[in-house]
Predicted model as a PDB file, atoms N, CA, C, CB and O in Angstrom, pLDDT in the B-factor column:
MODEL        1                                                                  
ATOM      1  N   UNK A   1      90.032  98.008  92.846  1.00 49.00           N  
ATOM      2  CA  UNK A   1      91.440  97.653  92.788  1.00 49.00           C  
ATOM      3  C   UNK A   1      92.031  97.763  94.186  1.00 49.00           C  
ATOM      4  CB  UNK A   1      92.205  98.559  91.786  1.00 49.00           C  
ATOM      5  O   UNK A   1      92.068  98.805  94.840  1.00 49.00           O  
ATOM      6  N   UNK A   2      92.389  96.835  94.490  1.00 55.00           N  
ATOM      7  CA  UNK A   2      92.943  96.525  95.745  1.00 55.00           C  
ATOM      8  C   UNK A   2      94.418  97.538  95.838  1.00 55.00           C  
ATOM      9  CB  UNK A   2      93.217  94.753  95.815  1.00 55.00           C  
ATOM     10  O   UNK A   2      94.570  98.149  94.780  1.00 55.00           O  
ATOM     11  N   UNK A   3      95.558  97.843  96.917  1.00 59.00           N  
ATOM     12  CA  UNK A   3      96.134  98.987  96.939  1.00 59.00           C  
ATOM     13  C   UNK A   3      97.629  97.978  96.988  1.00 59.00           C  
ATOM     14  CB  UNK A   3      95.608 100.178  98.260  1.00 59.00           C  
ATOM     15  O   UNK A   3      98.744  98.490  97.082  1.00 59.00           O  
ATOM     16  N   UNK A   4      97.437  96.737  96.918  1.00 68.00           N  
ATOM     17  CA  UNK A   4      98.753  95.600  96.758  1.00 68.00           C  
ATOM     18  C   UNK A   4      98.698  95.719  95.135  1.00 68.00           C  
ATOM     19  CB  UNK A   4      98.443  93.640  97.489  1.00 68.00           C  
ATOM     20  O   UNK A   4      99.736  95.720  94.473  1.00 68.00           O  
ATOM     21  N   UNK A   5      97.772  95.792  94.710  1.00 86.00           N  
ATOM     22  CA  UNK A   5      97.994  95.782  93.235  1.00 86.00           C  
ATOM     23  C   UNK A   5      98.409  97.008  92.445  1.00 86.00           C  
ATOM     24  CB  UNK A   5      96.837  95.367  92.662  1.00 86.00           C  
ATOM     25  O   UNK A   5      98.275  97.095  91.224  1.00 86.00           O  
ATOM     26  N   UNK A   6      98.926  97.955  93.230  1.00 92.00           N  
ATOM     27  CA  UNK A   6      99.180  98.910  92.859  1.00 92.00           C  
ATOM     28  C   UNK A   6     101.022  99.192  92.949  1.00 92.00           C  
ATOM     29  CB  UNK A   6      98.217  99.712  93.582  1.00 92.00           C  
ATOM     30  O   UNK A   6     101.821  99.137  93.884  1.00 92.00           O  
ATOM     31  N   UNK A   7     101.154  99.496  91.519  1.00 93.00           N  
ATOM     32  CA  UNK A   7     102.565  99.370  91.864  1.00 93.00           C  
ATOM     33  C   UNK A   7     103.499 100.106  92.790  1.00 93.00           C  
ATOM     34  CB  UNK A   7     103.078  99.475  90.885  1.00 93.00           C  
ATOM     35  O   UNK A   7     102.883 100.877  93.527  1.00 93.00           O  
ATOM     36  N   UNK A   8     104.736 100.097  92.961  1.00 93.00           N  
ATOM     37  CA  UNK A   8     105.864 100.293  93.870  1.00 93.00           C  
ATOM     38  C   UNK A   8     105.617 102.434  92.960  1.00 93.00           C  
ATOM     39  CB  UNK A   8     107.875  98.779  93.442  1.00 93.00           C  
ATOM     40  O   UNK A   8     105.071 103.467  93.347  1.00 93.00           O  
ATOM     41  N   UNK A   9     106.198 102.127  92.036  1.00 93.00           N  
ATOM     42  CA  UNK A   9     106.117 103.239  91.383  1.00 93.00           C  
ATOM     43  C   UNK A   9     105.345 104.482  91.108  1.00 93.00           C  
ATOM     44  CB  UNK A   9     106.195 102.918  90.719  1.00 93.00           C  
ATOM     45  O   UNK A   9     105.695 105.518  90.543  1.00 93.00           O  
ATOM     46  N   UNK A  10     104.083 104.092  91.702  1.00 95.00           N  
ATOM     47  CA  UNK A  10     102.830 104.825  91.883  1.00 95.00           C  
ATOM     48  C   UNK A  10     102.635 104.911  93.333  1.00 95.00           C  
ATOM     49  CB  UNK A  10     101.613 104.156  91.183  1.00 95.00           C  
ATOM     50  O   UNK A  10     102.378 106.071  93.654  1.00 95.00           O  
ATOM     51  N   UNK A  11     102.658 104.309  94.067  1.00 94.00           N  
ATOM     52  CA  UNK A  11     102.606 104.282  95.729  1.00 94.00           C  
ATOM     53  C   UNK A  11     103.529 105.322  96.201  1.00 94.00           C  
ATOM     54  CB  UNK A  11     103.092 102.797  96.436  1.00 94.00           C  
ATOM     55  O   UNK A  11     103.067 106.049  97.080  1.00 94.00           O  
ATOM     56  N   UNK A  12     105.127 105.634  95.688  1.00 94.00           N  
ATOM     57  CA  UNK A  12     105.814 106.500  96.143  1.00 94.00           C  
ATOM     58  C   UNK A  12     105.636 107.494  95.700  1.00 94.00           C  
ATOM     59  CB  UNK A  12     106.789 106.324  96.153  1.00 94.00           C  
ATOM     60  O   UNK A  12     106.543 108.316  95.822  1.00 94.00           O  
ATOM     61  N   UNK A  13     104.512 107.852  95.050  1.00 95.00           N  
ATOM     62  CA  UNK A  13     104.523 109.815  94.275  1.00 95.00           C  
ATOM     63  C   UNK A  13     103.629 110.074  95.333  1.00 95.00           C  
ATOM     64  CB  UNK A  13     103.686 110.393  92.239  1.00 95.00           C  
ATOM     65  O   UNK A  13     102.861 109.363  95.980  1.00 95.00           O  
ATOM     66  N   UNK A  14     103.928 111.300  95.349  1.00 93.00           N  
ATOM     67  CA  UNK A  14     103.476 112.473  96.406  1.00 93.00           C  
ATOM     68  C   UNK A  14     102.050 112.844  95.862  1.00 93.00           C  
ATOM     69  CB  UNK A  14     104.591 113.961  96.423  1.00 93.00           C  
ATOM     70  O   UNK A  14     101.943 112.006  94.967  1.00 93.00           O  
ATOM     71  N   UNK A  15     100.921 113.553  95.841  1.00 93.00           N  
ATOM     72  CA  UNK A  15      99.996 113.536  95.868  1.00 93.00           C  
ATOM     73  C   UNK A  15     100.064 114.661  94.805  1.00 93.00           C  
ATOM     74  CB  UNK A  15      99.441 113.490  97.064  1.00 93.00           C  
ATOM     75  O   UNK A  15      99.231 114.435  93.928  1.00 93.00           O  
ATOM     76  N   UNK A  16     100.678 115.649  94.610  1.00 95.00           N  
ATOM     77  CA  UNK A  16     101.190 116.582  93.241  1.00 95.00           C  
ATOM     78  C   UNK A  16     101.811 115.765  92.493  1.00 95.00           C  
ATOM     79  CB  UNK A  16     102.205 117.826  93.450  1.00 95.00           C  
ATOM     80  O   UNK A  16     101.902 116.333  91.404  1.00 95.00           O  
ATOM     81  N   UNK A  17     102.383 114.574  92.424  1.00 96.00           N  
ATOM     82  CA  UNK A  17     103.069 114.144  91.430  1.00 96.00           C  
ATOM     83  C   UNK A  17     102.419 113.040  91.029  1.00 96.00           C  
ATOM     84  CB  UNK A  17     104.348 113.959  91.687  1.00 96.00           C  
ATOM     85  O   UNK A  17     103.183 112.440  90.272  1.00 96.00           O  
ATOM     86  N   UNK A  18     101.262 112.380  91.158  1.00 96.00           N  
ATOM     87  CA  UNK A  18     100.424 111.708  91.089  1.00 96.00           C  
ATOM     88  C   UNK A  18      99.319 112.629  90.192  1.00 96.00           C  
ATOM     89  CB  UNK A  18     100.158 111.222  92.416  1.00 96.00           C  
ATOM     90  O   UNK A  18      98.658 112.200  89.246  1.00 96.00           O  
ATOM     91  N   UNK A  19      99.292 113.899  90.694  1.00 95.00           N  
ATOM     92  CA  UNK A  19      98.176 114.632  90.090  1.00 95.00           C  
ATOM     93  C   UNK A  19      98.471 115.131  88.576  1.00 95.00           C  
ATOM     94  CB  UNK A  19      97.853 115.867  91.016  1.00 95.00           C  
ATOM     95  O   UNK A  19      97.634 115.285  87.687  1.00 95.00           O  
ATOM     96  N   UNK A  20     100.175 115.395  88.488  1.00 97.00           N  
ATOM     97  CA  UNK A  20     100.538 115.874  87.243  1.00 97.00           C  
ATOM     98  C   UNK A  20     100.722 114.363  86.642  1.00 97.00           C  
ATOM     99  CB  UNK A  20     101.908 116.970  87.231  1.00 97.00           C  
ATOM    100  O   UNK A  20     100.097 114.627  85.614  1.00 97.00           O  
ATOM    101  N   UNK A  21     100.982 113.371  86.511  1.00 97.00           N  
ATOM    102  CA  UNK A  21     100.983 112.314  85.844  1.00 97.00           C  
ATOM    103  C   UNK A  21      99.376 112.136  85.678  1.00 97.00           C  
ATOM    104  CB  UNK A  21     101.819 111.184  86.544  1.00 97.00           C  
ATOM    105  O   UNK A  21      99.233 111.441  84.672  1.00 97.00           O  
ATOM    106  N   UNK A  22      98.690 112.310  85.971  1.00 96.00           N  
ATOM    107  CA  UNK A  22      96.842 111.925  85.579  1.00 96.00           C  
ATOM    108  C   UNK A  22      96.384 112.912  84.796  1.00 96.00           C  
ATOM    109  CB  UNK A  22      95.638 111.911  86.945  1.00 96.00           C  
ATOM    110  O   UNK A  22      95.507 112.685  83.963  1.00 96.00           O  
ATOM    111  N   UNK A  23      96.949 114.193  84.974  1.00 96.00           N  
ATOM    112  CA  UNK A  23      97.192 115.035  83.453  1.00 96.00           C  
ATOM    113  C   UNK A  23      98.019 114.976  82.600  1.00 96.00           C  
ATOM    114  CB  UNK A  23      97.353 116.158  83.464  1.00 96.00           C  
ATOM    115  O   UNK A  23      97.867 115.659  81.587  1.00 96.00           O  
ATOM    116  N   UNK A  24      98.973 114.269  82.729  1.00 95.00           N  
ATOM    117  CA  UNK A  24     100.127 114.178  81.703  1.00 95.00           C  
ATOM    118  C   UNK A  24      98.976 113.033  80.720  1.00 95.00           C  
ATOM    119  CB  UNK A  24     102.038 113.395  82.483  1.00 95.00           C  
ATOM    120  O   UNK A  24      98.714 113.215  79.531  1.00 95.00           O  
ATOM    121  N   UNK A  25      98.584 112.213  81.326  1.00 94.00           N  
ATOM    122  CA  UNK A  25      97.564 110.911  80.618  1.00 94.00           C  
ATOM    123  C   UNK A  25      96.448 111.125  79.939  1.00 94.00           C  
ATOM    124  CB  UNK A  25      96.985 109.997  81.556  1.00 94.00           C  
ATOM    125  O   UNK A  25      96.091 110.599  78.885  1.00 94.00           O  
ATOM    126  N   UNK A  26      95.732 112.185  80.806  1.00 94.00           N  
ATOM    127  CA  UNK A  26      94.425 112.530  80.178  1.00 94.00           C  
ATOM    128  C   UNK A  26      95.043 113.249  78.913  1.00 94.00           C  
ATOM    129  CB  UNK A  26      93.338 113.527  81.177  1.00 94.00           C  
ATOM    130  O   UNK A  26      94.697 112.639  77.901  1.00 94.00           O  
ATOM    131  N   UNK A  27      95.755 114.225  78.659  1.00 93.00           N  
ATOM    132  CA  UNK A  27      96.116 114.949  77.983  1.00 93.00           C  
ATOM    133  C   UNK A  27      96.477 113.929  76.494  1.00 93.00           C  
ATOM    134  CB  UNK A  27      97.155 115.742  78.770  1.00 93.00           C  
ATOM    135  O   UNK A  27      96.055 113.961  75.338  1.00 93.00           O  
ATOM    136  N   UNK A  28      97.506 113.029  77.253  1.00 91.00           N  
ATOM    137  CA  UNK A  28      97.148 111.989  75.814  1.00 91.00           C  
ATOM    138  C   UNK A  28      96.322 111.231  75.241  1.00 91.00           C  
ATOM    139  CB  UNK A  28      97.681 111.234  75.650  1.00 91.00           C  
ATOM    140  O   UNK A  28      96.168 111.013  74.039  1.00 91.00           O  
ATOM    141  N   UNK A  29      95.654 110.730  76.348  1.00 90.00           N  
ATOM    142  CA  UNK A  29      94.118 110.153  75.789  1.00 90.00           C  
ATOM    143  C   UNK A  29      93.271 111.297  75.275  1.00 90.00           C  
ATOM    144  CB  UNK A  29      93.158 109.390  77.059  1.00 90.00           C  
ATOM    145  O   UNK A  29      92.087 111.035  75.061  1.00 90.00           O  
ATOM    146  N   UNK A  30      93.621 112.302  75.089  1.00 90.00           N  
ATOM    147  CA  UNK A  30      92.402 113.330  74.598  1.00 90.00           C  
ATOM    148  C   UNK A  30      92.672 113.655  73.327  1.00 90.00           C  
ATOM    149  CB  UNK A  30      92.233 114.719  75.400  1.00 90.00           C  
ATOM    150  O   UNK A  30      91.855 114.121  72.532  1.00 90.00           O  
ATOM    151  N   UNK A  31      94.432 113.289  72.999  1.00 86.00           N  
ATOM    152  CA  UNK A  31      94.945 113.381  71.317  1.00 86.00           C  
ATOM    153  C   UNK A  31      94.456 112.441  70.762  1.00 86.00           C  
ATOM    154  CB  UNK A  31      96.451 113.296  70.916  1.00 86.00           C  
ATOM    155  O   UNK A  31      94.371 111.346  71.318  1.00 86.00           O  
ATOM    156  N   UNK A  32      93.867 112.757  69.086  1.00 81.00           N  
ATOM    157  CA  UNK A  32      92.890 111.882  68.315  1.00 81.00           C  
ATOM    158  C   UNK A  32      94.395 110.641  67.985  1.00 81.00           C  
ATOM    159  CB  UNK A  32      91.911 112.920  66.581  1.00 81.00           C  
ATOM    160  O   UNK A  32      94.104 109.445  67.993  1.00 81.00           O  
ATOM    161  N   UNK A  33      95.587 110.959  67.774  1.00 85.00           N  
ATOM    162  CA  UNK A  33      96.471 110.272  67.166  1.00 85.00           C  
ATOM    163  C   UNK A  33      97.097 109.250  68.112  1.00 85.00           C  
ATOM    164  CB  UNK A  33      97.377 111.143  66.584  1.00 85.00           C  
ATOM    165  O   UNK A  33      97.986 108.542  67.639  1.00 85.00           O  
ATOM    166  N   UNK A  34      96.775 109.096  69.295  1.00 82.00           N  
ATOM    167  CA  UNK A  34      97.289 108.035  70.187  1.00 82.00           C  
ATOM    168  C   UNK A  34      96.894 106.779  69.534  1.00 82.00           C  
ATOM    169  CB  UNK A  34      96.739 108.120  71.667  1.00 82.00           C  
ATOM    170  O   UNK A  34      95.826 106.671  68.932  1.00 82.00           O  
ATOM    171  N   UNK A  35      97.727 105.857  69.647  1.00 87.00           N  
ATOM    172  CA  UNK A  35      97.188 104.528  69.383  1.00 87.00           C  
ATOM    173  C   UNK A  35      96.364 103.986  70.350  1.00 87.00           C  
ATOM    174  CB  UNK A  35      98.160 103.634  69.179  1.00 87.00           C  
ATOM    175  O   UNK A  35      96.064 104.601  71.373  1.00 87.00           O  
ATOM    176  N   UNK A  36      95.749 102.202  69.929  1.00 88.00           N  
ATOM    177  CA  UNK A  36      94.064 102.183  71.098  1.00 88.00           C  
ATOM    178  C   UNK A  36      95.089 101.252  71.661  1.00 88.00           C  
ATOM    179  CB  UNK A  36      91.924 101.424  70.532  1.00 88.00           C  
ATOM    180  O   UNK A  36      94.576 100.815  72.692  1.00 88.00           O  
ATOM    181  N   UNK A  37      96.355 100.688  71.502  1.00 89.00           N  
ATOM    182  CA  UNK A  37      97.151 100.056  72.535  1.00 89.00           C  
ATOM    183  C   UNK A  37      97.734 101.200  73.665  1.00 89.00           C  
ATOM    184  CB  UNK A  37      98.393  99.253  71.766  1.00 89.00           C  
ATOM    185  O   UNK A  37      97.282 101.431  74.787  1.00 89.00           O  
ATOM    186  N   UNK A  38      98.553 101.645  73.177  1.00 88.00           N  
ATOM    187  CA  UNK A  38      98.735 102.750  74.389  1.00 88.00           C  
ATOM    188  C   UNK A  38      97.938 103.412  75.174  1.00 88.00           C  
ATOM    189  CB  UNK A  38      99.231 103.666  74.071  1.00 88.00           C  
ATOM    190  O   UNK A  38      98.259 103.791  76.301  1.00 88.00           O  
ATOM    191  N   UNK A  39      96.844 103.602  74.641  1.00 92.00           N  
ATOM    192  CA  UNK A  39      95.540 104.127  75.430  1.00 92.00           C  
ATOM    193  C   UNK A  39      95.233 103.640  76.474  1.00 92.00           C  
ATOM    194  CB  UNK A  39      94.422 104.036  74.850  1.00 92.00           C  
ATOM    195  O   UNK A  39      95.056 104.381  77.441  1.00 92.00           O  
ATOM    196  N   UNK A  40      95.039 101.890  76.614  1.00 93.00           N  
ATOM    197  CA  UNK A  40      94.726 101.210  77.343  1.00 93.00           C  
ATOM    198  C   UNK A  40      95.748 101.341  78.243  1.00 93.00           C  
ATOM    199  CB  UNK A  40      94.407 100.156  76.888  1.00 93.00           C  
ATOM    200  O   UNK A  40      95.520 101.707  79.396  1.00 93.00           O  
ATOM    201  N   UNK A  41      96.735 101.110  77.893  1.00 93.00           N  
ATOM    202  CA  UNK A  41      98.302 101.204  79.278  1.00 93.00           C  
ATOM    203  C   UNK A  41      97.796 102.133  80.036  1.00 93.00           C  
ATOM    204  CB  UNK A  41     100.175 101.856  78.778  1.00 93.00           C  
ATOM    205  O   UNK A  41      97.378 101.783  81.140  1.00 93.00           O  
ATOM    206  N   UNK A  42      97.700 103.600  79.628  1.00 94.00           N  
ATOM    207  CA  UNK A  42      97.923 104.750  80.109  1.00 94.00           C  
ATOM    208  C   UNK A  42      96.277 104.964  80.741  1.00 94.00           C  
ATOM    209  CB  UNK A  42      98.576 105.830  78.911  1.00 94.00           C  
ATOM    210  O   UNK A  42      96.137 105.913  81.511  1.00 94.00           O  
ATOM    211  N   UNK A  43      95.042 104.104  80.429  1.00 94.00           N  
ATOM    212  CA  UNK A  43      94.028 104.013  81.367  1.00 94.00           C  
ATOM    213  C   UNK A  43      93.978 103.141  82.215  1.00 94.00           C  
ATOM    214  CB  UNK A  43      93.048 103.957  80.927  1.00 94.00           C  
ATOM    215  O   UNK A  43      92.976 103.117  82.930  1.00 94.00           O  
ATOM    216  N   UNK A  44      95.049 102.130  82.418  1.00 95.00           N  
ATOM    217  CA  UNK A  44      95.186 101.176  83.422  1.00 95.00           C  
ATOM    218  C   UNK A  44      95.998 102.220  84.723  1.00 95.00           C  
ATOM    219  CB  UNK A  44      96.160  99.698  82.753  1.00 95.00           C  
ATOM    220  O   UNK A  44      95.812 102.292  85.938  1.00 95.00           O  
ATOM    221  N   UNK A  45      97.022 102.991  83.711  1.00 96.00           N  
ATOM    222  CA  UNK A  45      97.614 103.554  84.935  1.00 96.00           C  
ATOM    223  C   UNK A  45      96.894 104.661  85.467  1.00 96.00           C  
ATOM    224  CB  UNK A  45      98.954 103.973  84.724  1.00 96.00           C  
ATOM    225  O   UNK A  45      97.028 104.772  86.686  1.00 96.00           O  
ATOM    226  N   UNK A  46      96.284 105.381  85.007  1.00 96.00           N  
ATOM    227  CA  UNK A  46      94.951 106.519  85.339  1.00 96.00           C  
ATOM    228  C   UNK A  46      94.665 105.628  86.308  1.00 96.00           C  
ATOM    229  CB  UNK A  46      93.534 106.949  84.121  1.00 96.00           C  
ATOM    230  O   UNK A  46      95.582 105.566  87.127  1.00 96.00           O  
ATOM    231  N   UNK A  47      93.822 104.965  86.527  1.00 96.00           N  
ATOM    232  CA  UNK A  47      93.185 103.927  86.973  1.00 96.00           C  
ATOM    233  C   UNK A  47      94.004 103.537  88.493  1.00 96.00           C  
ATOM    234  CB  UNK A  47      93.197 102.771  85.764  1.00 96.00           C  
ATOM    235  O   UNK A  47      93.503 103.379  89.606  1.00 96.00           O  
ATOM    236  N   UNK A  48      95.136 103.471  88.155  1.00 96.00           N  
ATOM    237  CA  UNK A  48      96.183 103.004  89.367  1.00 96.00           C  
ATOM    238  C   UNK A  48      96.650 104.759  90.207  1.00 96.00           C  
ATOM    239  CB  UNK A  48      97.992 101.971  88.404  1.00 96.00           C  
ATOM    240  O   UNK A  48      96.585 105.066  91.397  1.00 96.00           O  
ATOM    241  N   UNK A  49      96.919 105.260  89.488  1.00 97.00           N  
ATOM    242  CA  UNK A  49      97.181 106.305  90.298  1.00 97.00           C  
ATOM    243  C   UNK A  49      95.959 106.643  91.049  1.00 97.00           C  
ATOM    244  CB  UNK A  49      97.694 107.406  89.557  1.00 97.00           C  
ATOM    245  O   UNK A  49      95.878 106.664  92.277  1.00 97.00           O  
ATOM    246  N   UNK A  50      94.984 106.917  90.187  1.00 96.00           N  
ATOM    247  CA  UNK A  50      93.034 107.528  90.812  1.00 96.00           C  
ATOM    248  C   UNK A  50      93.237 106.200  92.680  1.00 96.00           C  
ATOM    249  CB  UNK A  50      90.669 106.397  88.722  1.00 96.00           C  
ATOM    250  O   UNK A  50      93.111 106.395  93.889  1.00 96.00           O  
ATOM    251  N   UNK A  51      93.431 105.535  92.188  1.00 96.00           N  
ATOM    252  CA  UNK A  51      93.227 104.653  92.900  1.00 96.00           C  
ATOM    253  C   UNK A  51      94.029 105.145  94.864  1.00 96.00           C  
ATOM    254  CB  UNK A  51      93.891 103.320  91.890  1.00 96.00           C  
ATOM    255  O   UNK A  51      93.635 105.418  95.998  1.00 96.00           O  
ATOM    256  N   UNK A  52      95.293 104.971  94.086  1.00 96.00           N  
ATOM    257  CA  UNK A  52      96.441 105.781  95.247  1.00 96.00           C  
ATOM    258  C   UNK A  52      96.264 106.748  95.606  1.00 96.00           C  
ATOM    259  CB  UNK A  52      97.672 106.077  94.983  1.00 96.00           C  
ATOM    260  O   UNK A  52      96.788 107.012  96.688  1.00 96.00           O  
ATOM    261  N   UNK A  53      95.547 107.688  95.013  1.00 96.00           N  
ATOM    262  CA  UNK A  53      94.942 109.197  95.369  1.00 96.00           C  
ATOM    263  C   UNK A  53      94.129 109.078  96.851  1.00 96.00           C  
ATOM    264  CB  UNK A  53      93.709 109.765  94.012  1.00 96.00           C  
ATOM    265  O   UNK A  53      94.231 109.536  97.990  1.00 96.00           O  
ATOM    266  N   UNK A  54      93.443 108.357  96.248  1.00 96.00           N  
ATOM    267  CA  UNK A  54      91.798 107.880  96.932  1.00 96.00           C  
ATOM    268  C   UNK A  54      92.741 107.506  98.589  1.00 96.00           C  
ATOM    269  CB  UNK A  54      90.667 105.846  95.804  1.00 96.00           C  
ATOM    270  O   UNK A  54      92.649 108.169  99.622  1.00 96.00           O  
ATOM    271  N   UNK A  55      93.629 106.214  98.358  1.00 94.00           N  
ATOM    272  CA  UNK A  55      94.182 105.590  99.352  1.00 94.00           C  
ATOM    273  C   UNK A  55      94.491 106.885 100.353  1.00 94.00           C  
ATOM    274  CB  UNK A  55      95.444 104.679  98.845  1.00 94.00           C  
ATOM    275  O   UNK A  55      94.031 107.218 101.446  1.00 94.00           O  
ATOM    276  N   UNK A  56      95.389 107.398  99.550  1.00 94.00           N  
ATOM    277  CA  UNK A  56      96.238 108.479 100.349  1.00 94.00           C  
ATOM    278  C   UNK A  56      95.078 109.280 101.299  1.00 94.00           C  
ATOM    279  CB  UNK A  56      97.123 109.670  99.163  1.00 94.00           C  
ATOM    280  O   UNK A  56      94.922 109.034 102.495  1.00 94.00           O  
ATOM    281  N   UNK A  57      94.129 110.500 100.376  1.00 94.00           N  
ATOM    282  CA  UNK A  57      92.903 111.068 101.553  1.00 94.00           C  
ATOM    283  C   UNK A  57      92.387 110.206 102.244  1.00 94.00           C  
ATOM    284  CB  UNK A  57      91.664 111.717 101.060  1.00 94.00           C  
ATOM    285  O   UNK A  57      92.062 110.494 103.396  1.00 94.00           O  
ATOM    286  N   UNK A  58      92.203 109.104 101.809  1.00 95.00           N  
ATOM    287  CA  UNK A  58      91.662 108.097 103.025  1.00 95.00           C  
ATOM    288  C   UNK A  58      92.063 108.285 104.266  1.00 95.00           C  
ATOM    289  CB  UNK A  58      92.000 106.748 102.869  1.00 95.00           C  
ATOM    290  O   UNK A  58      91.451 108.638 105.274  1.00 95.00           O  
ATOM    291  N   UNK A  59      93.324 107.966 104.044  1.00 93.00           N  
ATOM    292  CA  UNK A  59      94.421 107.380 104.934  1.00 93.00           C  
ATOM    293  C   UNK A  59      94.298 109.093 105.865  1.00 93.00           C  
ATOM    294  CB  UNK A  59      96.317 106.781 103.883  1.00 93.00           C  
ATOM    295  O   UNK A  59      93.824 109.418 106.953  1.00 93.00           O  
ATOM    296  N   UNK A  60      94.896 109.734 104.914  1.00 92.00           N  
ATOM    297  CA  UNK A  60      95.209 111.315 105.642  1.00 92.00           C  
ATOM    298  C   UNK A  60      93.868 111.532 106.757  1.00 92.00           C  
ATOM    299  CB  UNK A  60      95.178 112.868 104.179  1.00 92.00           C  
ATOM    300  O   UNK A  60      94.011 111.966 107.900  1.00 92.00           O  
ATOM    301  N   UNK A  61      92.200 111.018 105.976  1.00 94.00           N  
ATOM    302  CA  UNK A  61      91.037 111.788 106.827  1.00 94.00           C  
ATOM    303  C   UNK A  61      91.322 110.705 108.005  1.00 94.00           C  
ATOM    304  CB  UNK A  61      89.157 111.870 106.069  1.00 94.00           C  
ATOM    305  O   UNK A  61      91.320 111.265 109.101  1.00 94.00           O  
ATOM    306  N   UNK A  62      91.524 109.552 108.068  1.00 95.00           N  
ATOM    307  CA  UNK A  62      91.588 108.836 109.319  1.00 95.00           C  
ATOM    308  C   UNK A  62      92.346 108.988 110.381  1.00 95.00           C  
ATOM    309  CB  UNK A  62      91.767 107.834 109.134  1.00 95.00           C  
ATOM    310  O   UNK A  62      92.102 108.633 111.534  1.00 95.00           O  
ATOM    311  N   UNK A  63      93.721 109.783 109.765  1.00 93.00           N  
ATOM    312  CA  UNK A  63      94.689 110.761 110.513  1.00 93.00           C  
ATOM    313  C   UNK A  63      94.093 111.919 111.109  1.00 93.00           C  
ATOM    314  CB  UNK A  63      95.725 111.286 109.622  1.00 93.00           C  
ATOM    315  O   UNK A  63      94.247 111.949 112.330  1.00 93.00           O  
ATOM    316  N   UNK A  64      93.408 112.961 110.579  1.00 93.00           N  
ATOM    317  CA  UNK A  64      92.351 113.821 110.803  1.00 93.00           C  
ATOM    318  C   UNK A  64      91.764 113.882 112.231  1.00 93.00           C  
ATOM    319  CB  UNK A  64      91.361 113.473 109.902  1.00 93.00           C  
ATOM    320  O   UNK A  64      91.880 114.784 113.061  1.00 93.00           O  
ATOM    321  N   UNK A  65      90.769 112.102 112.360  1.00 92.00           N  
ATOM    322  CA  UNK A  65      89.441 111.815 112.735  1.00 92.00           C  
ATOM    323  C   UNK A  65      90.368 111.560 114.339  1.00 92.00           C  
ATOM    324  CB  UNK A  65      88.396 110.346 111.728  1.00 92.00           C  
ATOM    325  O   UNK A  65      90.010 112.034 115.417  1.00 92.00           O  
ATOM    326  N   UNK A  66      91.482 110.783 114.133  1.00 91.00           N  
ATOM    327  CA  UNK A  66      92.459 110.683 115.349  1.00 91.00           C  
ATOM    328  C   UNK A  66      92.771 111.658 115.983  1.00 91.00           C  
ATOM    329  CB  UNK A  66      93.574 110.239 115.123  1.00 91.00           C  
ATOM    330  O   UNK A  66      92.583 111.717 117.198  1.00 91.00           O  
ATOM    331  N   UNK A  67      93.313 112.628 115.284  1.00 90.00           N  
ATOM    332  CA  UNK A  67      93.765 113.459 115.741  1.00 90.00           C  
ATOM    333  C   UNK A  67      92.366 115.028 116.589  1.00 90.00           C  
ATOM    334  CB  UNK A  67      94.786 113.678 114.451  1.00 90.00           C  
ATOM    335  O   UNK A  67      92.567 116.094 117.171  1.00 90.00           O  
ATOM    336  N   UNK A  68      91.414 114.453 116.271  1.00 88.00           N  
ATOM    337  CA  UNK A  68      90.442 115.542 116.480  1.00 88.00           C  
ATOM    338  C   UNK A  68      89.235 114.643 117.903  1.00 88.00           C  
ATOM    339  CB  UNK A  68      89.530 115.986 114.554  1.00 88.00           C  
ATOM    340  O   UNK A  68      88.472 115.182 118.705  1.00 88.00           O  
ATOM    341  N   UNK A  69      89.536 113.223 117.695  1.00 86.00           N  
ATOM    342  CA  UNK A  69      89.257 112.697 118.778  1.00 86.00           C  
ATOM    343  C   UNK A  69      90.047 112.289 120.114  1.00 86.00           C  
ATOM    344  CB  UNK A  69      88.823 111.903 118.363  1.00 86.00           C  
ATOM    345  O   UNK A  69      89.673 111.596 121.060  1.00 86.00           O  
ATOM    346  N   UNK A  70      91.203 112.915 119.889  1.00 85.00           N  
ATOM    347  CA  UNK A  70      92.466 112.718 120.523  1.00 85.00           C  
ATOM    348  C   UNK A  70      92.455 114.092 121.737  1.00 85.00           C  
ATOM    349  CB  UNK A  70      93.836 112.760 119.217  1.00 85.00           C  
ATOM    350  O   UNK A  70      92.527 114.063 122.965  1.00 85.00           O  
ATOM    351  N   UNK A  71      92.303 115.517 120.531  1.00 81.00           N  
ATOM    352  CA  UNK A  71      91.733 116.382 121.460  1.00 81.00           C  
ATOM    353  C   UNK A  71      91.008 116.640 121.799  1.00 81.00           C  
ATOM    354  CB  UNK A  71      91.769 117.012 121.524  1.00 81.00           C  
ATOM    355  O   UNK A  71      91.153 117.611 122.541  1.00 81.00           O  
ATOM    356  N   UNK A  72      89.807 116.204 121.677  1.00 80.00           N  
ATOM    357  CA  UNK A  72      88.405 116.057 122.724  1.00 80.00           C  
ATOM    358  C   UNK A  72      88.298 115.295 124.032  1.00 80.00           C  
ATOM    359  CB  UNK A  72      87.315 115.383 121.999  1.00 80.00           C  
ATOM    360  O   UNK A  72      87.390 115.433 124.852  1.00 80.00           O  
ATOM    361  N   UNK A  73      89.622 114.247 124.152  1.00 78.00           N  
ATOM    362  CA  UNK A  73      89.675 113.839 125.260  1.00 78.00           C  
ATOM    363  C   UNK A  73      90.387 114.359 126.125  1.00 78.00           C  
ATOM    364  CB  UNK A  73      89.862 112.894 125.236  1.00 78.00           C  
ATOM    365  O   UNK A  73      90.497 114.015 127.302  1.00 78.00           O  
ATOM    366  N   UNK A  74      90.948 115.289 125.529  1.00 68.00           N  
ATOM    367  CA  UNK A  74      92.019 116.258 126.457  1.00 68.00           C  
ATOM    368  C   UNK A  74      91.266 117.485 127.564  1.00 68.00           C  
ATOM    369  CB  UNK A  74      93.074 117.242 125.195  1.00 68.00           C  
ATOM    370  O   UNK A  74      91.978 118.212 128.256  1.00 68.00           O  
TER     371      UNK A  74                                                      
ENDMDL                                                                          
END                                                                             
């Protein structure tokens, strides 16, 4: 999943608030009484947040890798 396909709404949570919404989800996908429509929503958005997670450490270790090759040239 590409990170344009990821919505506005998921892109702006903070990396704790991303984490409690992927338990707020699992938690309902793990109740026997969910319906198999809602299920799917709420594993598309699993799916979208996991996704933004990923983006974010990405992003952060490449910040990291800069910053640690930045002071080696110093």
């Amino acid at each position: 999943m590409k990170s344009k396909n990821i919505p506005a709404s998921i892109k702006s949570k903070s990396i704790k608030d991303a984490k409690n919404e992927i338990n707020t989800i699992l938690s309902k996908l793990e109740n026997k009484d969910t319906n198999l429509e809602a299920s799917i929503e709420d594993y598309k958005r699993l799916i979208q947040l996991n996704e933004h997670l990923d983006n974010m450490f990405k992003s952060r270790m490449k910040e990291i890798s800069r910053m640690k090759e930045h002071k080696k040239t110093k």
